[in-house]
Z-matrix of the N, CA and C atoms (Angstrom, degrees):
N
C 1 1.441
C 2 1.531 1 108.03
N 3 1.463 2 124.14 1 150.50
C 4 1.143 3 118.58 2 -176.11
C 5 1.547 4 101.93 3 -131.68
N 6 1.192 5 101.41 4 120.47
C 7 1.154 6 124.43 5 -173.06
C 8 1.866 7 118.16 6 -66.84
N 9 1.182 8 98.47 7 -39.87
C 10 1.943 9 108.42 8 160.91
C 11 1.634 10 99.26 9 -59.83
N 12 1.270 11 138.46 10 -10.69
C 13 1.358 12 110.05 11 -171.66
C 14 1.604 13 85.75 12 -132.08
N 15 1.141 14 127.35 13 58.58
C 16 1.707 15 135.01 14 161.31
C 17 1.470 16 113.02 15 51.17
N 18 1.487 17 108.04 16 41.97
C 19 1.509 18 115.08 17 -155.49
C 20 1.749 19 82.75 18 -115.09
N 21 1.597 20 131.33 19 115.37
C 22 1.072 21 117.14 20 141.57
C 23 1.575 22 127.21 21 -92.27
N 24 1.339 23 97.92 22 163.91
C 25 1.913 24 107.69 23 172.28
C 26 1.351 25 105.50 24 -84.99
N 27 1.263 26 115.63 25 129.45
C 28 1.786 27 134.43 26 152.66
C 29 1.314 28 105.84 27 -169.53
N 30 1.525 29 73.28 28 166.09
C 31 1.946 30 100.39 29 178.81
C 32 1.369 31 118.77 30 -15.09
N 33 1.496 32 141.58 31 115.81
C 34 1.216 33 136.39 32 -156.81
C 35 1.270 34 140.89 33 73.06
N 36 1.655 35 126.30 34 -6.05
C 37 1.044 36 139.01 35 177.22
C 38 1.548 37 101.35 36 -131.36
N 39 1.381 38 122.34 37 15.52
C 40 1.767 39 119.37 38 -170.07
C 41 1.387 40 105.42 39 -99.12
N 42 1.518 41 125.97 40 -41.52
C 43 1.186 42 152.00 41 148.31
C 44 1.288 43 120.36 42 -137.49
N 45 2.178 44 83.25 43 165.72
C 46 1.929 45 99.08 44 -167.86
C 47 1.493 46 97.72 45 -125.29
N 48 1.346 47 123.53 46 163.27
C 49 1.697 48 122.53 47 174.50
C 50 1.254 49 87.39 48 -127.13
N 51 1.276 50 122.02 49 114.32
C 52 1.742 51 142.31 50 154.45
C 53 1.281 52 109.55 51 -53.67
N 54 1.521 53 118.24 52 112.12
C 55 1.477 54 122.77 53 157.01
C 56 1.418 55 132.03 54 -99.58
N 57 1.491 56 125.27 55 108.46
C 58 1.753 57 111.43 56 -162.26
C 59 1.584 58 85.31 57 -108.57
N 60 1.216 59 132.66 58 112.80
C 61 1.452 60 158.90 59 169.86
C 62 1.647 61 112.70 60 -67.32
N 63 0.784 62 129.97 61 155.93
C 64 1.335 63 125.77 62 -157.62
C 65 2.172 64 105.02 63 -93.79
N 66 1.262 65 95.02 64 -37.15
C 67 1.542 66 128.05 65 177.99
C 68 1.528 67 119.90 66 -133.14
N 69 1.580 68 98.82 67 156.26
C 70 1.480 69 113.34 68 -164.71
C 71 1.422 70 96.76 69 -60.33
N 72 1.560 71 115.16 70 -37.59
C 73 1.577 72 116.51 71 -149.22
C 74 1.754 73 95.60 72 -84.24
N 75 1.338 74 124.28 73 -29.95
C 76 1.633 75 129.39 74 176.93
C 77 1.294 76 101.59 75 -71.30
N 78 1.102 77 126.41 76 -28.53
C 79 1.213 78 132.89 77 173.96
C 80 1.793 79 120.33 78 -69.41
N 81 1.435 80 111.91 79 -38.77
C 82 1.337 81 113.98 80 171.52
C 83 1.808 82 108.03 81 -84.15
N 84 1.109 83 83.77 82 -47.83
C 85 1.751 84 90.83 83 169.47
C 86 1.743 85 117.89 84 -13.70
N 87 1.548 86 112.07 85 -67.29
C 88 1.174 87 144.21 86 -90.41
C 89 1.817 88 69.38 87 -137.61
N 90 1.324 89 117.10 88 -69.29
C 91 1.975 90 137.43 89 172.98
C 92 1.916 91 92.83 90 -30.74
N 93 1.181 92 98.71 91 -66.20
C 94 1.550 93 116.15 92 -167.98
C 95 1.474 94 118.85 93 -57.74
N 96 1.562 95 103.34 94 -47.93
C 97 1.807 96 96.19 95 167.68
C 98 1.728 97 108.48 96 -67.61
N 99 1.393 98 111.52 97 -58.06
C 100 1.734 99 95.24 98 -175.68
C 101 1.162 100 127.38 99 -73.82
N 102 1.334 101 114.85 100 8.15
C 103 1.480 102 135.87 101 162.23
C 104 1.519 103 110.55 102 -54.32
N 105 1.507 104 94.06 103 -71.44
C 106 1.501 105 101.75 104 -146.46
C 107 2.005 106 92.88 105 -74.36
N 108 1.931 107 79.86 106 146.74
C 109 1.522 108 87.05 107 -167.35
C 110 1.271 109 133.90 108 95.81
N 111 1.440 110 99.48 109 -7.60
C 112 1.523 111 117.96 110 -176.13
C 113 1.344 112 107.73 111 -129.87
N 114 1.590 113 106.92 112 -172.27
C 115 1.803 114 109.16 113 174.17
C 116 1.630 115 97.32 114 -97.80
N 117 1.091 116 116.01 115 154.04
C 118 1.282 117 139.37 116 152.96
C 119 1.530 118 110.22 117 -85.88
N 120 1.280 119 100.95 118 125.51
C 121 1.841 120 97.84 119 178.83
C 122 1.313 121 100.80 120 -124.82
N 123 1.229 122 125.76 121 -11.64
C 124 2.159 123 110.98 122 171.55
C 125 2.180 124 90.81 123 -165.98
N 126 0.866 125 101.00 124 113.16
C 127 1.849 126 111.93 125 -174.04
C 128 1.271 127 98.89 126 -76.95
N 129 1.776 128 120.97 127 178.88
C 130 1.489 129 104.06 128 -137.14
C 131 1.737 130 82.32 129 -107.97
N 132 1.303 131 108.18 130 116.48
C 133 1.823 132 105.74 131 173.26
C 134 1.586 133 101.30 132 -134.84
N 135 1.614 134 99.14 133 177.62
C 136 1.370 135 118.49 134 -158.38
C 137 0.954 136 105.33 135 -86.58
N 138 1.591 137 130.17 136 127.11
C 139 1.543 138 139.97 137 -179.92
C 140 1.633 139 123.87 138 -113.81
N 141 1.543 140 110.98 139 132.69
C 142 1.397 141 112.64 140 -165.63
C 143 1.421 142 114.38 141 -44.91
N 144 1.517 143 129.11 142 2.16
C 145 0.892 144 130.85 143 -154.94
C 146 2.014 145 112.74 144 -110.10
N 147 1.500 146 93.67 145 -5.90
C 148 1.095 147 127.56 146 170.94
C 149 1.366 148 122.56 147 90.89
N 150 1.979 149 105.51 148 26.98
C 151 1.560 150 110.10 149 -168.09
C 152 1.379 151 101.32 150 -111.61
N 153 1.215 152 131.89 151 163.98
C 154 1.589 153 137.17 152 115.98
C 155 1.564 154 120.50 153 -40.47
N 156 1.011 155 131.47 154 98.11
C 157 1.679 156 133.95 155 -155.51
C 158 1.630 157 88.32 156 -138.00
N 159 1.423 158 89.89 157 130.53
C 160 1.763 159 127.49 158 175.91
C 161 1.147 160 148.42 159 -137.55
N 162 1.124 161 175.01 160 131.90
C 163 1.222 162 167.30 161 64.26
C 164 1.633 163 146.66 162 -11.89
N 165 1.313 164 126.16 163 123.54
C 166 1.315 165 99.77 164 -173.45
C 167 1.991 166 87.58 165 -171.07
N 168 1.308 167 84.23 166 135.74
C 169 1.840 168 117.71 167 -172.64
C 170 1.823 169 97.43 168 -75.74
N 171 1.567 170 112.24 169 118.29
C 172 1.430 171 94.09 170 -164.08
C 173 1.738 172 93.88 171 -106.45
N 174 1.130 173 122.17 172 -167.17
C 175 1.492 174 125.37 173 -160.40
C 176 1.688 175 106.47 174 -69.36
N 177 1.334 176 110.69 175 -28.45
C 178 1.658 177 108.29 176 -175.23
C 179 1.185 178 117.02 177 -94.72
N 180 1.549 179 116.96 178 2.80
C 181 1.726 180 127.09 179 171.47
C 182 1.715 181 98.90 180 96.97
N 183 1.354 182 124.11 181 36.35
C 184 1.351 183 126.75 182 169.60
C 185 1.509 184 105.59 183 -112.52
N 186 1.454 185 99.22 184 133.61
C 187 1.514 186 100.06 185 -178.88
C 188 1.111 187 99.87 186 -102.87
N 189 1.589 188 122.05 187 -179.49
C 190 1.470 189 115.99 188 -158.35
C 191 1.866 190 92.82 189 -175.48
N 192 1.041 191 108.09 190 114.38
C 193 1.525 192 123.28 191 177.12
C 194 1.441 193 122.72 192 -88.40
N 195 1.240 194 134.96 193 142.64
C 196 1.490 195 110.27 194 -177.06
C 197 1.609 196 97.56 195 -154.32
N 198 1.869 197 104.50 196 137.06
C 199 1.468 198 83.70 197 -167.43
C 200 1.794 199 66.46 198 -151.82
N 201 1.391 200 109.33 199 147.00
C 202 1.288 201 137.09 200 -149.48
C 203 2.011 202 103.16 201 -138.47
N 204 0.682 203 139.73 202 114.33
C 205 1.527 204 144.43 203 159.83
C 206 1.434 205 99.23 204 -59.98
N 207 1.325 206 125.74 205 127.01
C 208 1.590 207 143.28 206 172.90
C 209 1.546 208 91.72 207 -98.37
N 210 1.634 209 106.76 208 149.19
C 211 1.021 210 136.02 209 -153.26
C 212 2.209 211 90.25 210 -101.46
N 213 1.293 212 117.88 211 143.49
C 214 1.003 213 105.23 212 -157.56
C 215 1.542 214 121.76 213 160.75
């Protein structure tokens, strides 16, 4: 977080644990359990970069990233 651009640090924004899932569907799977109960901060969509790319704040203040290679 950067603090020059009105960015504070706490619980959920201090660190992230990157998940690269093997498949789209382990990948939603996976969005949906540490989802629910939590905030969603960016849902799992297709990125020019050629991933499934995600984010989402789960109920105990762990964030959790998820970025998936699309088949292609």
């Amino acid at each position: 977080m950067l603090e020059s651009m009105g960015q504070v640090v706490r619980v959920g924004n201090n660190s992230t644990l990157n998940l690269e899932p093997d498949t789209r569907e382990e990948a939603e799977r996976l969005y949906a359990a540490l989802s629910d109960g939590g905030q969603d901060a960016a849902g799992l969509s297709p990125m020019p970069w050629g991933s499934l790319w995600g984010t989402c704040l789960d109920r105990f203040g762990v964030r959790w990233m998820f970025n998936v290679a699309l088949e292609g």
